[in-house]
C-alpha positions in Angstrom: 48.0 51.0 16.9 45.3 48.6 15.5 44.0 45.8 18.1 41.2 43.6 17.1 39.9 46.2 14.5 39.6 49.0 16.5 42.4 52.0 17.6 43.9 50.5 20.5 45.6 53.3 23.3 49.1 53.2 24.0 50.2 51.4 26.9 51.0 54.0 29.9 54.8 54.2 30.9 55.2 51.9 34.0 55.9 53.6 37.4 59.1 51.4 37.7 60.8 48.5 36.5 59.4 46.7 39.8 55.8 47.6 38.7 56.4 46.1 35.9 58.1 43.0 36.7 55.3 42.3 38.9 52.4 42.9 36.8 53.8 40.6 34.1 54.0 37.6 36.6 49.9 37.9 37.4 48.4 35.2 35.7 45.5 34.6 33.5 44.6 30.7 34.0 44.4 28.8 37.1 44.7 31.5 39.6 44.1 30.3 43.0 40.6 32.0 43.3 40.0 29.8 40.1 42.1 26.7 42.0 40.0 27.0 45.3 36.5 27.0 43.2 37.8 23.7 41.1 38.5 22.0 44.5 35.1 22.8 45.4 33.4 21.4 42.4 35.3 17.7 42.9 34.5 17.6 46.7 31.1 18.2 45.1 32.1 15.5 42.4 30.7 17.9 40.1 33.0 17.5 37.0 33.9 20.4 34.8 36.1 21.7 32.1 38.8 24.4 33.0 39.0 27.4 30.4 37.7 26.8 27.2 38.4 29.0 24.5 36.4 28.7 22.1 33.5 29.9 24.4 32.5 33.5 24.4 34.6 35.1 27.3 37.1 32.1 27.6 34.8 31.3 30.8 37.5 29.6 33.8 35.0 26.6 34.4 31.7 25.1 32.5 29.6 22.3 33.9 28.5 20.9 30.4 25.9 18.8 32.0 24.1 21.7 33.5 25.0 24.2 30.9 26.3 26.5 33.6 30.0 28.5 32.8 31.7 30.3 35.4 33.8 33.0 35.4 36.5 33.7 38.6 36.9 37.0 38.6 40.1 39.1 39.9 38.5 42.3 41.8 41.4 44.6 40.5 41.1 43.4 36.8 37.1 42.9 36.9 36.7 46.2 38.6 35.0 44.2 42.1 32.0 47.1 43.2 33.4 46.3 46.7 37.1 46.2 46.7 38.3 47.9 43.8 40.7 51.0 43.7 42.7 52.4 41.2 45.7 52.6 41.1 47.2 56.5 42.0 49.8 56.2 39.1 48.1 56.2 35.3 44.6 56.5 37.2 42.8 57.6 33.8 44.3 54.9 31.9 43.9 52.4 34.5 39.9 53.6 35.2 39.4 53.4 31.3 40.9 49.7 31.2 38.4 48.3 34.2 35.5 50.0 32.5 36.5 48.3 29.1 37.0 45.1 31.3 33.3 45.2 32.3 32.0 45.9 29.1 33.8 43.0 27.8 32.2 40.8 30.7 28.8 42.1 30.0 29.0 41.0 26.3 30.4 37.7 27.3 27.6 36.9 29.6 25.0 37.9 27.4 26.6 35.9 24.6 26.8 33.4 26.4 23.2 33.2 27.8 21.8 33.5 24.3 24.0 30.0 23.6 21.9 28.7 26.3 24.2 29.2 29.5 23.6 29.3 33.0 26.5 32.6 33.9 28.1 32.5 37.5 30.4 35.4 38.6 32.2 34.5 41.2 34.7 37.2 43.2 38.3 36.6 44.4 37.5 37.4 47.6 33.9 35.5 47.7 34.9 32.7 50.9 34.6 29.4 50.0 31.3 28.6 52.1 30.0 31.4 49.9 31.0 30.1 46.8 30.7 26.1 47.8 26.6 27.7 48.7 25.7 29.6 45.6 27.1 26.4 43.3 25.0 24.2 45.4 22.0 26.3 45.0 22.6 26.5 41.3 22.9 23.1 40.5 20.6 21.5 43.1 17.8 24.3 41.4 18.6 23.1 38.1 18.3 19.5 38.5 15.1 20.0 40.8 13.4 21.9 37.9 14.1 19.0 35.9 16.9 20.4 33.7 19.5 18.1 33.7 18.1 15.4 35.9 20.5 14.1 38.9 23.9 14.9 36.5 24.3 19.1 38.2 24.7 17.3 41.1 27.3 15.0 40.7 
């Protein structure tokens, strides 16, 4: 099967119906890692734009002002050094697709930084002081070198 020019692999059987119910329902957009970062940014009053396609990546959130994308990432489907584990069922399949995952992240970031970007990861399971800290540092660091003036800070 052809997928974006390239031989794509069959998709593995599912262990069961259930499975695969369940892994159709997980969503792409507006997850609530992604929900819980935009509420950060407007306590902040930092304003943003939520998924924009036509971006490199489809980043979840970009601060135009401070040229600064961010990307919420799922540690199952992002492959998360600290939490992931593969599945027992289709392990090789499901070890491939991760790896294939990062690859696609790495690309993405540095396409993204050759455009000019500022790239933030940020992990599902990253706590909200953590992530409501690093954003902070970012932005207050990028107006204080005199980037973008007082607009990364809202």
């Amino acid at each position: 099967m052809w997928k974006y020019g390239v031989i794509a692999e069959p998709l593995p059987r599912p262990k069961s119906a259930a499975t695969s119910n369940h892994m159709r329902l997980i969503r792409t957009k507006r997850t609530e890692p992604e929900l819980r970062v935009r509420a950060i940014l407007r306590r902040r009053g930092v304003r943003f734009l939520g998924n924009q396609r036509q971006l490199p990546g489809s980043p979840d959130l970009v601060i135009p002002t401070c040229n600064l994308v961010i990307f919420v990432n799922g540690c199952f489907w992002h492959g998360c050094p600290r939490c992931f584990r593969p599945p027992k069922h289709n392990r090789q399949w499901w070890l491939r697709k991760i790896a294939g995952n990062r690859r696609r992240d790495q690309r993405a970031t540095r396409a993204l930084q050759r455009l000019g970007y500022s790239v933030m990861h940020i992990w599902e399971h990253d706590g909200d002081v953590r992530i409501a800290n690093r954003i902070t540092k970012h932005l207050s660091g990028r107006a204080a070198n005199g980037y973008f003036g007082k607009a990364c800070l809202g």
